[in-house]
C-alpha positions in Angstrom: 115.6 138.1 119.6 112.3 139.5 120.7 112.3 142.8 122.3 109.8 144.2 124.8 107.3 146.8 123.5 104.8 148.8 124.4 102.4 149.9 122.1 99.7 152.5 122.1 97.0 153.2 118.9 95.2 156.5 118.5 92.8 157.6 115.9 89.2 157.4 115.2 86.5 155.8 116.6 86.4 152.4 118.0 84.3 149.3 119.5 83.8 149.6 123.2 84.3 146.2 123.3 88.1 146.9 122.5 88.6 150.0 124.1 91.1 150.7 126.9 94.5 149.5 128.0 95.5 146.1 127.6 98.7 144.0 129.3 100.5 141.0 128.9 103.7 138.8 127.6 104.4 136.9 124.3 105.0 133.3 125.5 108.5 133.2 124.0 110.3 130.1 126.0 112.8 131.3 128.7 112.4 135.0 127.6 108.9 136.0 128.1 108.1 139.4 125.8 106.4 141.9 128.4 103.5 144.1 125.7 101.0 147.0 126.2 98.7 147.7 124.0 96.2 150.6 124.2 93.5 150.6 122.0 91.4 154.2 121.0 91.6 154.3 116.9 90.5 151.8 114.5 93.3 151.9 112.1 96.0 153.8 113.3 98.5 153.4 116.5 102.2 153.9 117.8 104.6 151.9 119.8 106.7 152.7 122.8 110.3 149.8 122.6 111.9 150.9 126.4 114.7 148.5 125.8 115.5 149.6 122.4 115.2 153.6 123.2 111.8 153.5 120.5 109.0 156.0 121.5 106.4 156.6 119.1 106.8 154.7 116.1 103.8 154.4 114.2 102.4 150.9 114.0 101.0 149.3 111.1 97.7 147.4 109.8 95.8 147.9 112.9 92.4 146.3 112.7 90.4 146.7 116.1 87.2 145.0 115.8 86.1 142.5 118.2 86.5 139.2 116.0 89.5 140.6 114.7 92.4 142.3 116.4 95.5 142.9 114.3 98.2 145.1 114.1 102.1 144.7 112.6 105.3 146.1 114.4 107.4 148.5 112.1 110.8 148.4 111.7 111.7 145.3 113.8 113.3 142.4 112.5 111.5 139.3 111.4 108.4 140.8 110.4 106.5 141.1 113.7 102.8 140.7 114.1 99.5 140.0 115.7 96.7 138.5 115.2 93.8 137.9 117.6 90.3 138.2 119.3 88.6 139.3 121.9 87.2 136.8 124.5 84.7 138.8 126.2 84.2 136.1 128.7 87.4 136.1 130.1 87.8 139.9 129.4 90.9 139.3 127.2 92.1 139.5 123.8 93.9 136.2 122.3 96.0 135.4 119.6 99.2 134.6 118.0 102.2 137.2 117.8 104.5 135.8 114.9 108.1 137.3 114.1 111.3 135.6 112.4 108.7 132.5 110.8 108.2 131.6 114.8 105.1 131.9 116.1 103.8 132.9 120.5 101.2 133.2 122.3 99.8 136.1 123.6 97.0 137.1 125.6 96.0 140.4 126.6 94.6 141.2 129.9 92.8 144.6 130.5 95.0 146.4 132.6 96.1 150.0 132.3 99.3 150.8 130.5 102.5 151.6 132.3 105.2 150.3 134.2 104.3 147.0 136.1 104.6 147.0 139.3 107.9 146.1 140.6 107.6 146.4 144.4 110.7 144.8 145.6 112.8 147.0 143.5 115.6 148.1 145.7 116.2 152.0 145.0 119.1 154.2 146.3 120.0 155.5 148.5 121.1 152.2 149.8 122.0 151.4 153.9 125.2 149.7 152.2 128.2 150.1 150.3 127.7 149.8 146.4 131.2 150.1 144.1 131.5 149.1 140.3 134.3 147.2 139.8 136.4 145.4 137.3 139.0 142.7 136.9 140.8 140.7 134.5 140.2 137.0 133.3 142.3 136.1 130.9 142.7 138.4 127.8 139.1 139.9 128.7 138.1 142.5 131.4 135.3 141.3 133.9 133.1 144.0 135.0 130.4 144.3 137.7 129.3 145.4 140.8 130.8 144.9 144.3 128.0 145.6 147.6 128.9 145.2 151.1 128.2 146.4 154.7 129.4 149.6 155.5 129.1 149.8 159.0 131.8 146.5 159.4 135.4 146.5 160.1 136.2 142.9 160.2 136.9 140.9 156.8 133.5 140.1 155.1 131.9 136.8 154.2 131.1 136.9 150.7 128.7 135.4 148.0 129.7 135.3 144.0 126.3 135.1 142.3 126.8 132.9 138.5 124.0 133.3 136.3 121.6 131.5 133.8 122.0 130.8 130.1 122.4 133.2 127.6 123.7 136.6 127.8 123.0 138.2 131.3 123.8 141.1 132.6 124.9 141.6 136.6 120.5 142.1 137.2 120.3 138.7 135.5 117.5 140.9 134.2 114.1 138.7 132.7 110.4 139.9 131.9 111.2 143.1 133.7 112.8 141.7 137.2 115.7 141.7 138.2 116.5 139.0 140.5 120.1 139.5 141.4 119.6 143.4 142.1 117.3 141.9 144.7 119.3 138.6 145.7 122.7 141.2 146.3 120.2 143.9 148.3 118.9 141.0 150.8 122.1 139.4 151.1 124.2 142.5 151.7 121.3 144.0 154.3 122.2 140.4 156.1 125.9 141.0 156.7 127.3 139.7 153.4 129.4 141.3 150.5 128.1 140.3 147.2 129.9 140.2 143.3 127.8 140.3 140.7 129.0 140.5 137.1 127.9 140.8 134.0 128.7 138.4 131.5 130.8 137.6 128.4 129.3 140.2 126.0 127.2 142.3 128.1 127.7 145.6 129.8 130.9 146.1 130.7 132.5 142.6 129.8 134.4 141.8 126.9 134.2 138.7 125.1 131.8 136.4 123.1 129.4 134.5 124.8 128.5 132.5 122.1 132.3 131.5 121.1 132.9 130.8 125.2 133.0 127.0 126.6 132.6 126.3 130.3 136.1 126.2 130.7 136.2 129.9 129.9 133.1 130.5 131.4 134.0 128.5 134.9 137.5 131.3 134.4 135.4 133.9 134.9 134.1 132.9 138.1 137.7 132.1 139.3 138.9 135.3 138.2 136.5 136.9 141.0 137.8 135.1 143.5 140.8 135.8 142.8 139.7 139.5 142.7 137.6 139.4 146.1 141.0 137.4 147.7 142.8 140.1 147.1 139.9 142.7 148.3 141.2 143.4 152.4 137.9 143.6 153.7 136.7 140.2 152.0 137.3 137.0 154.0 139.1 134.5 151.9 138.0 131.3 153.7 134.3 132.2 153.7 133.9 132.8 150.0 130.8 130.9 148.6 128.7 130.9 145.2 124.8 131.3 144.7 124.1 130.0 140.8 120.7 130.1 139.4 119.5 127.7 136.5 122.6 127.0 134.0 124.8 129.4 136.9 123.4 126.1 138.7 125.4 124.0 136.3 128.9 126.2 136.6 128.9 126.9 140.3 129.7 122.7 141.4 132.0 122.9 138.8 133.8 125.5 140.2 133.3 124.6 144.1 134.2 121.1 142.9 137.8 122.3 142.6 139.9 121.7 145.7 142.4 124.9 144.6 139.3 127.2 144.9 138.3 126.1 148.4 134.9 127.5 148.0 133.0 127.4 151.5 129.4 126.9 150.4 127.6 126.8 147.2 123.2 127.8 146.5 122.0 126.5 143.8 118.4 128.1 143.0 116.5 126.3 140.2 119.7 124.2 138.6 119.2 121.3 136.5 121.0 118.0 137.9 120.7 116.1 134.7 122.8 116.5 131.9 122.1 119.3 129.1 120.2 116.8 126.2 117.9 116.2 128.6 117.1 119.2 129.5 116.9 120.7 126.1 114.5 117.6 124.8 112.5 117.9 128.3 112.0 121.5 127.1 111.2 121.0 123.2 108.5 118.4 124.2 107.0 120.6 126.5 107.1 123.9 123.9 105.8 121.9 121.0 103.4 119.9 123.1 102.4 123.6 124.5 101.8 125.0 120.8 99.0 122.2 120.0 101.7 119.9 117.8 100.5 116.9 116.6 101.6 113.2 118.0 103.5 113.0 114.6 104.9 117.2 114.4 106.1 116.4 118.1 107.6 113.0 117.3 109.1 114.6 114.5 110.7 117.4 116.3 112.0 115.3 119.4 113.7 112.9 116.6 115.7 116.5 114.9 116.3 117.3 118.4 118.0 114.1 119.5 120.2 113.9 116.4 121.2 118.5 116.9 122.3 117.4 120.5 124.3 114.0 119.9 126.2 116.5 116.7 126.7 118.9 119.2 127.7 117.0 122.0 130.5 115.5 119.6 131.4 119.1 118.7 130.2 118.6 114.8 128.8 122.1 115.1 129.2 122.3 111.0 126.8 118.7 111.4 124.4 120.4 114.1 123.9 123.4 111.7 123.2 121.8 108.3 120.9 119.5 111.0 119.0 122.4 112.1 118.8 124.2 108.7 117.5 120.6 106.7 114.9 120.2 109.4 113.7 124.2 110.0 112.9 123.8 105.7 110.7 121.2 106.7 108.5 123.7 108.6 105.5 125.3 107.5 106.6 128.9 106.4 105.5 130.6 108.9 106.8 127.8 111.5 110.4 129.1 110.5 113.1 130.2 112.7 115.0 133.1 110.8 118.9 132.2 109.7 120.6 134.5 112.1 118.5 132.3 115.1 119.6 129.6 113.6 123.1 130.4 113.8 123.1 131.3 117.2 122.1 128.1 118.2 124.4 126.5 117.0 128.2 128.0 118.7 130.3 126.6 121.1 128.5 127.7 124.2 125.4 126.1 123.2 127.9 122.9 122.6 128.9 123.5 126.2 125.7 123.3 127.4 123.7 120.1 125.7 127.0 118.6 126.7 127.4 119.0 130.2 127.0 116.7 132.7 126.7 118.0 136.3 127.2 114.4 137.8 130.7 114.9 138.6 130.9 117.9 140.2 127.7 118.0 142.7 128.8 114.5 143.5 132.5 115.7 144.5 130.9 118.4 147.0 132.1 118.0 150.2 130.7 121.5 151.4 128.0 123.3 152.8 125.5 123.3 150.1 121.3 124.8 149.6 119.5 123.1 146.1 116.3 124.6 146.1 113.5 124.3 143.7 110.0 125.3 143.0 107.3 122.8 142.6 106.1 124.8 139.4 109.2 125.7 137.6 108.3 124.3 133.9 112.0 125.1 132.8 113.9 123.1 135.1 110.8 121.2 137.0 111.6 119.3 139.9 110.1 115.8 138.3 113.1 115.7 136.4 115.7 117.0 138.8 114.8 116.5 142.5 115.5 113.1 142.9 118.9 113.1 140.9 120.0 116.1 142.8 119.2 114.4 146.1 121.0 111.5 144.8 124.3 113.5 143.5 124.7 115.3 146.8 123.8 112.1 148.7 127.8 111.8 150.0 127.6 115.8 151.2 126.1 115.3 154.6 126.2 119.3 154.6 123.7 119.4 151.6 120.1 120.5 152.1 118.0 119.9 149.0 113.9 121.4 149.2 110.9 122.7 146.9 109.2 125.4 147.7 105.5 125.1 147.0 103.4 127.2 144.0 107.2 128.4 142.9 108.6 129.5 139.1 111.9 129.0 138.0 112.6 132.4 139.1 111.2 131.8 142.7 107.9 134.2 142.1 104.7 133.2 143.2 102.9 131.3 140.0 100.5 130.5 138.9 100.7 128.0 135.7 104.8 128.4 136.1 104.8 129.2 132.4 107.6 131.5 131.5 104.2 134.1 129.9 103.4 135.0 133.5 107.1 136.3 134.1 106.2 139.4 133.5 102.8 139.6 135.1 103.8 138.7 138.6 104.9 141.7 140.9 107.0 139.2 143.2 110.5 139.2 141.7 111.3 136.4 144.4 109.2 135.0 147.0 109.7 135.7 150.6 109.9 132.7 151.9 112.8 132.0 149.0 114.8 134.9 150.2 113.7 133.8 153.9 115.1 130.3 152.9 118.9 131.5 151.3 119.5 133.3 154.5 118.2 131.3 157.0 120.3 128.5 155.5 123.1 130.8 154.8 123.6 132.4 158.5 122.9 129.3 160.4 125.8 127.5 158.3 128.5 130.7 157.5 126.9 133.5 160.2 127.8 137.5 158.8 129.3 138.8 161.9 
């Protein structure tokens, strides 16, 4: 997987042209690659990997000139490097950054290098309670992080925040934000107490994602309940989930359960259609994105169609040899790297192509928020609106909007592309956060 870096070049002299500081994201779907890059040598440079702890390095093959902007990442799996040039009409320099046979876009904007700006960022000391907790689910141990008033006696209502897809930590952190540091700030300042957790894999949390199904993963989520139940200043009976994108998948089927008597469920960007269609709505709109061809995107919808029907029958030995016949039919440099390929295809991936949320949102009898924004390219509303509408039509305590010039994380956008992750400030809009608890204290009031 793609890391973000931050690279700086020193040395000798340079084109003006090139010279300064230069930001922006490599368009990796879903998990936008936030880069720096600060150009003052010709053919020499170092790189700066936060994530990974990497200050330093020393990069390699940097070529600087205006027609041609090149350099190679050291030391990081698949090859990694970039080729480009510089568009002096939009004041940018753009290109292709290629790692693991895949290749991005990436454009550079001039902007100096540093931290982006991040000003919703809730620091410490905080006007609320803030605990790290843990819990068993099964075999594994659950860990995460537990906020709540502190300036309230009585029992607590309380929200369970469910992540997306892949391995999250309790931040869900993406392209720098982190959107449920800032969900369990807002919500807690409001009156409520708020779990978030991180999941199988990560952090704290033992356990395999990639060898989890729903059923374990839907576990989880009961096991804090069962956790907050027990928890004196929690108030069983107003216990409620807030999933976002595939958390928007596992919350219904949780709340869908009678046993769990869940009070209210958010759903913030969730797909109401099942998985395949999600995952071929995507591929069309990645290939279409990197200028396939009629016949290359043809192609590449009919390997997707025949990977999800193998995977929905839980032939994962079928899906593989399916994915590694067609990824050989690639260009060479078109090629997704054999440990990629085996993490696509596991029994959580199986879990999702194969779910259908039809069941669940249509069982909810409960107080329950679907909000989307009008530009989120991952799960857009085109595709999901209407069905949601339709799902929760029996609910006559369901509110289902779009919020106008939204992402899939709620920021601000501007294409909706996943590349601009990074680049927005907003983690989540206002009038998102405005939305959740106005809807949320009108229906289960913090006292």
């Amino acid at each position: 997987m793609l890391v973000p870096v931050v690279v700086g070049c020193t040395g000798g002299a340079v084109d003006n042209r090139v010279r300064g500081q230069w930001h922006g994201a490599i368009e990796v779907p879903g998990a936008p690659v936030v880069v720096a890059v600060d150009f003052t040598g010709q053919h020499s440079g170092v790189i700066d990997i936060p994530a990974k702890q990497v200050a330093g390095r020393k990069l390699d093959d940097v070529v600087t000139d205006p027609e041609r902007v090149e350099f190679g990442v050291p030391d990081v799996p698949g090859d990694a490097r970039f080729a480009g040039r510089l568009d002096e009409s939009a004041d940018a320099i753009v290109g292709d950054f290629r790692q693991s046979g895949q290749s991005f876009g990436l454009r550079l904007d001039r902007r100096p290098v540093g931290p982006p700006a991040r000003p919703q960022h809730p620091v410490p000391p905080y006007p609320y309670l803030s605990e790290e907790v843990s819990y068993p689910s099964g075999a594994l141990t659950v860990a995460g992080t537990l906020t709540r008033p502190a300036d309230v006696t009585g029992p607590l209502p309380a929200v369970v925040l469910v992540g997306g897809s892949g391995p999250q930590d309790r931040n869900e952190e993406i392209a720098g934000h982190q959107p449920f540091l800032l969900l369990a700030d807002t919500l807690t300042r409001a009156g409520y107490a708020v779990l978030r957790t991180d999941e199988r894999g990560v952090g704290g949390t033992g356990g395999n994602l990639n060898q989890a199904t729903y059923a374990d993963l839907a576990g989880d989520i009961e096991a804090g309940l069962r956790f907050l139940r027990e928890r004196p200043e929690i108030d069983s009976d107003r216990i409620g989930l807030l999933g976002h994108s595939e958390g928007g998948y596992l919350a219904p089927l949780v709340a869908a359960r009678p046993e769990n008597e869940i009070a209210f469920t958010i759903l913030l960007a969730a797909p109401a259609v099942p998985g395949t269609e999600i995952i071929l709505a995507q591929g069309r709109r990645t290939f279409a994105e990197a200028g396939a061809t009629p016949e290359q995107l043809d192609r590449h919808l009919a390997f997707l169609r025949d990977w999800t029907a193998a995977m929905r029958a839980g032939q994962l030995t079928k899906a593989a040899r399916l994915s590694e016949t067609y990824n050989r039919t690639l260009p060479k440099d078109l090629r997704t790297a054999s440990e990629e390929l085996t993490g696509q295809n596991t029994p959580y991936m199986a879990a999702l192509v194969s779910y259908d949320p039809a069941p669940a949102l249509s069982a909810l009898r409960i107080p329950v928020l679907a909000v989307f924004g009008s530009k989120d390219v991952q799960v857009p509303p085109a595709q999901n609106e209407q069905p949601m509408r339709g799902l929760l039509g029996g609910d006559p305590a369901a509110t289902v909007t779009v919020l106008e010039g939204l992402n899939h994380l709620m920021q601000p956008a501007g294409t909706g592309l996943p590349a601009e992750y990074a680049s927005i400030e907003t983690t989540i809009d206002p009038v998102a956060l405005d939305t959740i608890t106005g809807w949320l204290g009108d229906r289960v009031p913090a006292d």
